[in-house]
C-alpha positions in Angstrom: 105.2 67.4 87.2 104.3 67.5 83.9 106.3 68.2 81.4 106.1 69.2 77.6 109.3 69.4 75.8 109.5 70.7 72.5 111.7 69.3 69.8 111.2 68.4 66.0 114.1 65.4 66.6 112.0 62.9 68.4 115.1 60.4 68.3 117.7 62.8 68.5 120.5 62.3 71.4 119.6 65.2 73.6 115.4 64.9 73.5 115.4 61.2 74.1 118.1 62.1 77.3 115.8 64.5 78.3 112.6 62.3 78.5 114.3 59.6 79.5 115.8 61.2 82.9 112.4 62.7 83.3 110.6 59.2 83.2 113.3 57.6 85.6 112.6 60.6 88.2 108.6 59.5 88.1 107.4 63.0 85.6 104.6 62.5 83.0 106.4 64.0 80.0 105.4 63.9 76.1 107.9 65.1 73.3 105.6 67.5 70.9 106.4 68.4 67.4 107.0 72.4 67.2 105.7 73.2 64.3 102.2 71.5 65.3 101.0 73.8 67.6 98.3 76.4 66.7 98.3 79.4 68.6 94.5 80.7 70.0 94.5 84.7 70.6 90.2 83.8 70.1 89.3 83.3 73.7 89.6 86.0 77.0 92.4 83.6 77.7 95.6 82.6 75.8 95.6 79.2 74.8 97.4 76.6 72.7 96.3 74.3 70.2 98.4 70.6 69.8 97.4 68.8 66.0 94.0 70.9 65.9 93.0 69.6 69.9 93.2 72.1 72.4 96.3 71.2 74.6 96.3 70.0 77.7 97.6 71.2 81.0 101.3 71.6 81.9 103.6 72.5 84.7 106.9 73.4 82.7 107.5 73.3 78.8 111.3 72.8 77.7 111.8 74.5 74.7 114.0 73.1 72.3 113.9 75.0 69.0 115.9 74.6 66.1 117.5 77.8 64.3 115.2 76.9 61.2 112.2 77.3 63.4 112.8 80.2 65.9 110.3 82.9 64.7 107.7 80.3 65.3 109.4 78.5 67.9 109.6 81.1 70.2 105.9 82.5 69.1 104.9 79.4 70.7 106.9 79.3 73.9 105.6 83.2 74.3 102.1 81.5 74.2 103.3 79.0 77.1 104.6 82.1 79.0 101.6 84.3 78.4 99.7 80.9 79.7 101.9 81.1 83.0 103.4 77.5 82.4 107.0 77.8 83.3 110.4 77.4 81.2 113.8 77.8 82.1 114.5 79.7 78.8 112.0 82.3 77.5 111.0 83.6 74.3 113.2 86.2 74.2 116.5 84.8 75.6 116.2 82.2 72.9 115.6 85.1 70.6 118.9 87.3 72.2 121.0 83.8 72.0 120.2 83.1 68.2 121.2 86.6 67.0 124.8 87.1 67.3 124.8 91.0 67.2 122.0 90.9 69.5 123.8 88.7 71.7 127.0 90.5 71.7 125.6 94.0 72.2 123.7 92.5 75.4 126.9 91.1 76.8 129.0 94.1 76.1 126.2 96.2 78.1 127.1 93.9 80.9 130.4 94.1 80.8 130.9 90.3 79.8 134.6 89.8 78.3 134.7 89.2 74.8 136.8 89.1 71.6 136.4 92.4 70.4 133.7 92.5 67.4 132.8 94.9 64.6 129.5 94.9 62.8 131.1 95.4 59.4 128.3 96.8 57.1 130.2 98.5 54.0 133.2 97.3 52.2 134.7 100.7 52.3 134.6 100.3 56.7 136.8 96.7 56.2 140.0 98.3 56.7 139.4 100.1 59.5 137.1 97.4 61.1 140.3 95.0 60.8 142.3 97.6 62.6 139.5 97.9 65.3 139.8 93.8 66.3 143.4 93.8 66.4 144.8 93.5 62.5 144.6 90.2 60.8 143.9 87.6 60.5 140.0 88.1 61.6 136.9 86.0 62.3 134.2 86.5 60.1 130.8 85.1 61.2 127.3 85.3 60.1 125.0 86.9 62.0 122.4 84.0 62.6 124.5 80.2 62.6 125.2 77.4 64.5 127.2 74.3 64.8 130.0 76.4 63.2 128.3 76.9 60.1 129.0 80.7 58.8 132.2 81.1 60.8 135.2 81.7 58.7 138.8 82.5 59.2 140.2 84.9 56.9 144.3 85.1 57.3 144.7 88.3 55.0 142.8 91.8 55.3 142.4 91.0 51.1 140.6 87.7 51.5 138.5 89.2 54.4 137.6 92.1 51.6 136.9 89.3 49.3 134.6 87.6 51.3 132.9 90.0 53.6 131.6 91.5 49.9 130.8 87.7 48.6 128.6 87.9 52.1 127.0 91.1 51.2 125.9 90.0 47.9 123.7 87.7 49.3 122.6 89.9 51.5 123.7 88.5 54.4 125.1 90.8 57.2 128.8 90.3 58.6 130.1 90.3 62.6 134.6 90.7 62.5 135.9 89.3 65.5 139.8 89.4 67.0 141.4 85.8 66.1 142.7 85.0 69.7 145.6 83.1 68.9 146.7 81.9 72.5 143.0 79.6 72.3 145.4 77.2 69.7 141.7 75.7 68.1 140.4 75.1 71.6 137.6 76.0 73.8 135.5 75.9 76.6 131.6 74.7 76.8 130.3 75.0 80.2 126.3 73.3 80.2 124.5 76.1 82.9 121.6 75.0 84.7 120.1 77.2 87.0 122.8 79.4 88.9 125.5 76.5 88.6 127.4 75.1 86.1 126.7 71.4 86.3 129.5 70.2 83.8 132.0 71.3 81.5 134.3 70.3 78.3 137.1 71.3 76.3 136.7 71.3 72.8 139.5 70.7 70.5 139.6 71.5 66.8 141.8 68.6 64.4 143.9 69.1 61.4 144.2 72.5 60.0 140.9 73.6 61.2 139.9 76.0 63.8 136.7 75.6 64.5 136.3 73.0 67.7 132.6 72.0 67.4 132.1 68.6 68.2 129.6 68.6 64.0 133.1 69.9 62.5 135.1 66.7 64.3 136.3 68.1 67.1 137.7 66.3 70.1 135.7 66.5 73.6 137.6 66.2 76.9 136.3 66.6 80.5 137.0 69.6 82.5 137.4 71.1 85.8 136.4 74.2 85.6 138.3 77.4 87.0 135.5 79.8 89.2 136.2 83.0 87.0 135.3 80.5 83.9 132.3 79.4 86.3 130.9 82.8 86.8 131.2 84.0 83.8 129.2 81.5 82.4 126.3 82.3 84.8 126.3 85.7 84.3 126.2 85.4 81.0 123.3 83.1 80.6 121.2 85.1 83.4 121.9 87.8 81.2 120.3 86.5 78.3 117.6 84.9 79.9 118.4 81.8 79.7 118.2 79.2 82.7 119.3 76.2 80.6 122.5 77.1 78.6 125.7 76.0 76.6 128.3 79.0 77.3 131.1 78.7 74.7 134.3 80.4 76.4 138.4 81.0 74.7 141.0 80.8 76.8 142.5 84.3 76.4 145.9 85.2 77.9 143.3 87.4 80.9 141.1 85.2 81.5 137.7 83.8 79.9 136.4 85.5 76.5 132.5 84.4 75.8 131.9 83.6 71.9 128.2 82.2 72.3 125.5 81.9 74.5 123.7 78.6 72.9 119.8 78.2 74.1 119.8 74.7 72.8 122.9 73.2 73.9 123.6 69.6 72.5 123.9 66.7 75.4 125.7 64.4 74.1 129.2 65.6 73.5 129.1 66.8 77.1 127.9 63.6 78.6 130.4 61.4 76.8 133.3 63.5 77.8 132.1 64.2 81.6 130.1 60.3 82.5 127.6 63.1 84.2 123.9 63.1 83.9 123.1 66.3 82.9 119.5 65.8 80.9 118.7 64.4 85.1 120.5 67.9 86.1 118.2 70.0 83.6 115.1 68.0 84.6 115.4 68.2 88.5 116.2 72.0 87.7 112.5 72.1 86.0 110.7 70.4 88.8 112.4 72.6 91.5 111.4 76.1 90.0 108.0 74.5 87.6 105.8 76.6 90.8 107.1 79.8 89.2 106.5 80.7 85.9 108.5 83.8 84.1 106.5 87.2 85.0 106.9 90.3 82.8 107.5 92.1 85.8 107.6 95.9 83.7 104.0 94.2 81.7 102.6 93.4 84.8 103.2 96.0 86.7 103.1 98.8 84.3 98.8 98.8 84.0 98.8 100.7 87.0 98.1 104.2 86.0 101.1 106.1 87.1 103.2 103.6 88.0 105.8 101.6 86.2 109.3 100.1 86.7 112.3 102.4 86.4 116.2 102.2 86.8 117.8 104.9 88.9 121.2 105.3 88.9 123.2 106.1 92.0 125.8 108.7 90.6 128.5 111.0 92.7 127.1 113.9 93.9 123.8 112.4 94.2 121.9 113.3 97.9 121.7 109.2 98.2 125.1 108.6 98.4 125.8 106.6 101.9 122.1 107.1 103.0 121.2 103.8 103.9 117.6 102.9 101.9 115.4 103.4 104.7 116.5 106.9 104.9 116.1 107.2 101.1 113.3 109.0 101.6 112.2 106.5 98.4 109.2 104.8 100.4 108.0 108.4 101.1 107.9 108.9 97.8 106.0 105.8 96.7 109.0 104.1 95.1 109.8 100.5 96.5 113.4 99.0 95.5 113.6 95.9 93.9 117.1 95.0 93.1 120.3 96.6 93.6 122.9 95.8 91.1 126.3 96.7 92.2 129.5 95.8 89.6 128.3 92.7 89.2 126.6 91.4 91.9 123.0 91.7 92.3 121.0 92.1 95.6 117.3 91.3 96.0 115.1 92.9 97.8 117.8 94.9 99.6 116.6 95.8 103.1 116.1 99.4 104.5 119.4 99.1 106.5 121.7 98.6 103.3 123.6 101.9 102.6 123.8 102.8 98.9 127.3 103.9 96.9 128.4 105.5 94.3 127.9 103.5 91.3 125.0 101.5 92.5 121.8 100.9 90.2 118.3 100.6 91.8 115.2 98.8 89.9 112.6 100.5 91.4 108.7 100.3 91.4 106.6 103.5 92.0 105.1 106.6 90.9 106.2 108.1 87.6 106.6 111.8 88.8 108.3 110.2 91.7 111.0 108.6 90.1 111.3 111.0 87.1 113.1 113.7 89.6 115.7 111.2 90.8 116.5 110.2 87.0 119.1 112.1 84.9 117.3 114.9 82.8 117.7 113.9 79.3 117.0 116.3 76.2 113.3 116.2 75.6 112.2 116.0 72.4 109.9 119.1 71.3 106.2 118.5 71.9 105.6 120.4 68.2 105.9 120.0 65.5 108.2 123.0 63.7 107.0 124.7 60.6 109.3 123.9 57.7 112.3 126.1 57.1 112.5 128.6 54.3 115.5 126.1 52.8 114.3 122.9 53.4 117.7 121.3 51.9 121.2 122.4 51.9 123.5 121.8 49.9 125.4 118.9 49.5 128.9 118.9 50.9 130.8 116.4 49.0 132.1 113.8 51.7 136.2 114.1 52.0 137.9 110.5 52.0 139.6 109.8 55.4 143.0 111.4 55.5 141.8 114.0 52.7 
């Protein structure tokens, strides 16, 4: 194949890995700067620009975009998507990755365990926001950081007043997390390629500090990696969108608790502490699946006049409950299933004999008016607008402190 990855560090660790095990396995590959790219929305096609030259063909781009560059970044890999040239991360899982409110609230939808988190936006919600995560002390984190940059341990509900307000006055937004004490300055980075996790480290903070990230001086050691740790870490990166990942776990007292989904994951902490190849991984990866290229499957689909892409739940009560999908009646009606996500497992293209259950969640394909009868009624909106009432304002109610 060819391959294009994109990276602004030419001679950093992880891009010279990366074309390096792509050379060995016999791919033409080129390194290309970000940032010199020019995007062409002129033509009836989309196309890409490299230096002011129009770009030349590719099988599979590997984006590897820097937090100082993602607006662009991920404009650019967009353009490669929109060109149907495949990546193993698309634009927006690098987007949900480098947004940790974003990330979080796309996790929690999923039911991924987490430390619990509060987006803490007025000083006046602190209290209650330390009560929320479990008392003090608290994590405080920046909404958009890596490398352990903008995370902060505050030991006192005071000093996480003080400095959640020094945040806000550079307008900068705030994420409170539960300190999980039982991780002791450790975690867990499991590298997912694909639907496997090819290799995995414990990180290990020193001194006084509890951050473990390898840029803060942290200590790498191999590990094997326990299934539920495993799993998680797929999920979790399907998730997001991401195919390529670094899934950064604690080791609560229950189990695994996911603190970041990184769409970038460094190589060479990982390699040193595991002796694996896992740039080779990632490149055979992108040769395996460079035939299929990311579809918007709702953008695609949805140009049809009438048709579009719809979850329907499965709830108790419903007349689909134990009706195998066949018996549906849904192919009558001009609704094809796609997936069926039960808890967390996902089936695709589930055939007609597979018998549906309470609890179940179809993506379906079909006919608008079909589908809209087996989806919960929701409050419509009125199609008018009202005339304006004779009081147009009330009055004020002065707002009574909390206990008052």
């Amino acid at each position: 194949m060819k391959l294009a990855i994109l990276s602004r560090s030419l001679r950093a660790y992880s891009t010279q890995r990366l074309r390096t095990a792509a050379l060995d396995r016999g791919h033409q590959v080129k390194v290309l700067d970000t940032l010199r790219f020019g995007i062409d929305l002129s033509g009836l096609e989309p196309d890409l620009h490299f230096r002011g030259r129009p770009l030349s063909t590719y099988d599979a781009v590997l984006p590897r975009v820097g937090a100082s560059v993602t607006y662009f970044g991920t404009a650019v890999v967009r353009q490669f998507e929109q060109m149907d040239v495949y990546t193993p991360n698309t634009a927006n899982g690098i987007m949900n990755s480098r947004d940790k409110l974003r990330a979080s609230q796309i996790l929690s939808r999923h039911g991924i365990p987490m430390p619990a988190t509060v987006l803490v936006r007025n000083r006046s919600e602190i209290p209650h926001a330390i009560e929320m995560v479990g008392g003090a002390p608290v994590v405080l984190k920046l909404l958009e950081g890596t490398q352990g940059i903008g995370v902060i341990l505050a030991p006192e509900a005071k000093v996480a007043e003080a400095i959640v307000e020094t945040l806000h006055g550079t307008n900068h937004q705030v994420l409170m997390q539960r300190f999980v004490r039982e991780s002791k300055g450790t975690d867990v980075r499991a590298l997912v390629v694909g639907d496997r996790v090819v290799a995995a480290m414990r990180r290990r903070a020193t001194g006084e500090e509890f951050r473990s990230n390898v840029h803060r001086g942290g200590s790498v050691e191999a590990v094997d990696l326990d299934p539920a740790y495993a799993e998680i870490a797929v999920r979790s990166a399907h998730i997001m969108g991401l195919r390529v990942a670094g899934v950064d776990m604690l080791e609560g007292r229950d189990g695994p608790l996911v603190m970041e989904v990184n769409s970038s994951p460094g190589l060479q902490g990982i390699e040193t502490a595991t002796r694996l190849d896992v740039a080779g991984a990632v490149v055979d990866y992108i040769a395996d699946q460079a035939d299929f290229p990311d579809i918007d499957v709702r953008q695609r689909l949805a140009v049809s006049t009438g048709y579009g892409v719809a979850e329907i739940a499965v709830l108790a009560g419903s007349e689909l409950v134990g009706r195998t999908i066949g018996d549906s009646g849904l192919r009558e009606k001009d609704v094809q299933v796609l997936t069926l996500h039960r808890g967390t497992r996902v089936v695709p293209n589930p055939g007609a004999t597979k018998v549906l259950e309470d609890g179940d969640r179809l993506l379906c394909f079909g006919r608008h008016e079909s589908m809209r009868s087996l989806i919960p009624a929701r409050r419509r909106r009125p199609k008018r607008v009202r005339r304006l009432p004779k009081e147009p304002i009330h009055d004020v109610v002065p707002e009574v402190p909390a206990g008052g």
